[in-house]
N, C-alpha and C positions, 0 to 999 in steps of 0.2 A: 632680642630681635623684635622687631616692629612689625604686630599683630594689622595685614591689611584689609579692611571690609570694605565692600561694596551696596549700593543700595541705589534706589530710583524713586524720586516725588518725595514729595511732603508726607504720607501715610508710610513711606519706606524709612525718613528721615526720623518720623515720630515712632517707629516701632525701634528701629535702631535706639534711639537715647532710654526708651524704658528700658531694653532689653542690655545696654551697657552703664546704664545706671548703678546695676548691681553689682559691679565689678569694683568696689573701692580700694583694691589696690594699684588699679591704671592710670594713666592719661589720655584721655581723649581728644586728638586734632581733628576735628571736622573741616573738610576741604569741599567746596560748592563748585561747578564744574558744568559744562553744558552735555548733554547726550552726544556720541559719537553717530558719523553719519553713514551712508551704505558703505563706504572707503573706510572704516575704522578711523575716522581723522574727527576729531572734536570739533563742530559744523563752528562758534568761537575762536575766531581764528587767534586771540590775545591768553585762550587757555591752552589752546594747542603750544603757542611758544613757548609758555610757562612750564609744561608740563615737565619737562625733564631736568628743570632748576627744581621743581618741588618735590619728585622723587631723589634728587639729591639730597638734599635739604633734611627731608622723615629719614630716609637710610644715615645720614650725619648727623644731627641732632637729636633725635627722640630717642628716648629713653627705653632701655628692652622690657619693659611691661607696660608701652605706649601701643595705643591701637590707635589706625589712620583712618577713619572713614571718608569715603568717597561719595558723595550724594551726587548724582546726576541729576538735574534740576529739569530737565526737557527739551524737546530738540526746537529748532528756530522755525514751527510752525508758528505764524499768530491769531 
């Protein structure tokens, strides 16, 4: 089964990869993604569509010693 994590930013992104680094017998899919908005809905309206092809996809595809990381990259302040 497909090990799923979560995380936020680049220092979440960069603590992530040390901290599964040490795992050499996984796979690591890292999935890049925009922050969800006060509606729970991804403020990215092209990852919102995507989203439910790509939990298909890790639940069909990846391997059961496969982790998903999830990086939310920020929300559509500029």
């Amino acid at each position: 089964m497909v090990r799923k994590e979560f995380t936020r930013g680049y220092d979440g992104y960069k603590s992530s990869l040390e901290k599964f680094s040490k795992e050499k017998d996984s796979t690591l899919y890292i999935y890049f993604t925009a922050d969800k908005d006060e509606q729970g809905q991804r403020w990215c309206y092209d990852c919102h569509l995507a989203q439910p092809f790509i939990d298909q996809a890790v639940e069909t595809f990846a391997g059961p010693n496969a982790i998903f990381l999830t990086v939310e990259v920020g929300d559509r302040t500029l």
